[in-house]
N, C-alpha and C positions, 0 to 999 in steps of 0.2 A: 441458433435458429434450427428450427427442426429440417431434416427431410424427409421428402415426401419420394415414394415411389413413381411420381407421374409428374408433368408438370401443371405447378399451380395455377389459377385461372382467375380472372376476373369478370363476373358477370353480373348483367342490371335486367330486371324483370320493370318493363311499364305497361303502362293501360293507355290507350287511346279511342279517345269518342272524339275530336274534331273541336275539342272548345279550347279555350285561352290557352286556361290551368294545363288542359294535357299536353299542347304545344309549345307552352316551357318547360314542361317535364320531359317533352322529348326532346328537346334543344339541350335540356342539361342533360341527360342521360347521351346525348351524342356529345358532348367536350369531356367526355369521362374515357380512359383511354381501357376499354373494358376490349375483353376477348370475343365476347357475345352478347346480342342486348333481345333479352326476347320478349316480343313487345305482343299483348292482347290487343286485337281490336274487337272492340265492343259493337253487337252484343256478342259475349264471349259467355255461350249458353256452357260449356264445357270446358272449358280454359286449359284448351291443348298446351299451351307456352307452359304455363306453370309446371303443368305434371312433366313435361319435357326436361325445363328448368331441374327440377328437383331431383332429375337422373344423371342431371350431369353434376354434381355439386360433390366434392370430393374435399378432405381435409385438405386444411390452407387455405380454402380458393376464397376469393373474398365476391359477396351480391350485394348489390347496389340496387337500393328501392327508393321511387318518391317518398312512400310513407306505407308505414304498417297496411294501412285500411286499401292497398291495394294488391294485396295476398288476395280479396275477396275470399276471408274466414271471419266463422263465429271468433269468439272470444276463446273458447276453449279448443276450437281446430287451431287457433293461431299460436297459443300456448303449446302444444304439443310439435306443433313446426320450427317452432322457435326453439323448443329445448332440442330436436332431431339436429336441428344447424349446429345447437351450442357443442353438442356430442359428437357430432363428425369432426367436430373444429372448424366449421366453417364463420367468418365475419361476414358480420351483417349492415352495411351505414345508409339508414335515412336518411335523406337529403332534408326534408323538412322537418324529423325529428331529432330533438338532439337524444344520447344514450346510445349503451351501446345492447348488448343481448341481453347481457345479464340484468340492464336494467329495463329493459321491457320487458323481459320474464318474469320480474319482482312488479313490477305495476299493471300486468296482466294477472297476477297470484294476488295480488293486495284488490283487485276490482271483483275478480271471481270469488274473494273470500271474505265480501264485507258481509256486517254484525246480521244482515235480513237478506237471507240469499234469494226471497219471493220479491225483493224489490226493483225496481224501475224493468228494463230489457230485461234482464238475467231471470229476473223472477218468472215476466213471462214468458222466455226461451224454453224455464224448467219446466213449467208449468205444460204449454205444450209438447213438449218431451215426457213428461208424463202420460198425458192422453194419449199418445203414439204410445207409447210403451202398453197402455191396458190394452188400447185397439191391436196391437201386435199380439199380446198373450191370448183373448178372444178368440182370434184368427188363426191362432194356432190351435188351439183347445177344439174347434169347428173343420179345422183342416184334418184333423188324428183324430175325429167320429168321423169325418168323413171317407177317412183311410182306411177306416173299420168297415165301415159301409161297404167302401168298393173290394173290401178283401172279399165279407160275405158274398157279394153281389157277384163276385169274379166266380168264390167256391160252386154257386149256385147254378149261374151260367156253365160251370165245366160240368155237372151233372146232367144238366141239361143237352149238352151236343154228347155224353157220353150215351145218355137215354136216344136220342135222336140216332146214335151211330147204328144204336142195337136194331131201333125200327126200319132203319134204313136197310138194314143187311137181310132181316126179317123180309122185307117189301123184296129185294134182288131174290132169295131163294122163291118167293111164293111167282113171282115173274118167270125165274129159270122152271117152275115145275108145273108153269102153264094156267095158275093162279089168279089170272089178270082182275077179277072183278072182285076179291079178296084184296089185293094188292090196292088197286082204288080205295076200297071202303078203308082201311088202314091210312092212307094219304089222305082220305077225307078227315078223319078222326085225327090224325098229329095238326091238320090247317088249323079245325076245331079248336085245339088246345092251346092254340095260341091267335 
């Protein structure tokens, strides 16, 4: 048996809405003699427990889930949390699935990798992941002329208060040398110009 620097831990991530399914889920997850059980209630727009979950999860420690499909990930966020688990060494037991990591990571890799990857969900997951990705490039291409834009526009403005500094100082001497109706007509003529 290995050791571990810290002590090992057992923990169960559930989901609760109020119906049958989730209230045997949480009946079983409480006769499971776990360290912590961190439980979403729905709606779990941001699913505090999870990311919480996932900071605490250290080699050894073993999580307890009803079933995969309540990670709430795609298919390929779930592959990737799955292999992070396999890599720290943490166990993973589905209570309604049988298998253990390694075979949900090979039946996640065999579904993400069939013969028409445009077919059923997947296809159209890509598909729109596509569209986001041109709408992203777009919006960048529009965002960097528009950065050009406001460089010039910035340049142009510092010209501007640099030209305005000089009429200003111009306007204070014609003022200080008793000037006053030159100093106007000059204030009239910068209003003007803009």
């Amino acid at each position: 048996m290995t050791d571990f620097p810290y002590e090992v831990r057992r923990y169960a991530y559930s989901v609760l809405e109020n119906s049958s399914i989730e209230i045997t889920e949480a009946l079983a997850m409480q006769d499971l003699e776990v360290d912590w059980c961190f439980e979403e209630r729905l709606p779990a727009i941001r699913r505090k427990q999870f990311e919480t979950l996932k900071l605490h999860l250290h080699p050894g420690d073993t999580l307890y889930v009803w079933k995969l499909e309540r990670f709430g990930l795609d298919a390929i966020e779930l592959l990737e949390f799955l292999e992070k688990l396999k890599k720290r060494g943490v166990t993973l037991i589905c209570l309604r699935q049988k298998g253990g990591l390694d075979d949900f990571i090979r039946r996640i890799k065999r579904d993400l990798g069939s013969t028409n990857p445009m077919a059923g969900n997947t296809g159209v997951a890509l598909k729109h992941l596509y569209e986001i990705e041109a709408r992203a490039s777009k919006l960048s291409e529009a965002t960097s002329k528009a950065d050009a834009e406001t460089a010039q526009n910035a340049e142009a403005l510092k010209g501007l208060v640099g030209d305005l500094r000089q009429h200003l100082n111009f306007i204070k001497q014609q003022i200080h040398y008793g000037e006053h109706a030159a100093a106007v007509g000059r204030i009239d003529n910068i209003s003007a110009d803009f």
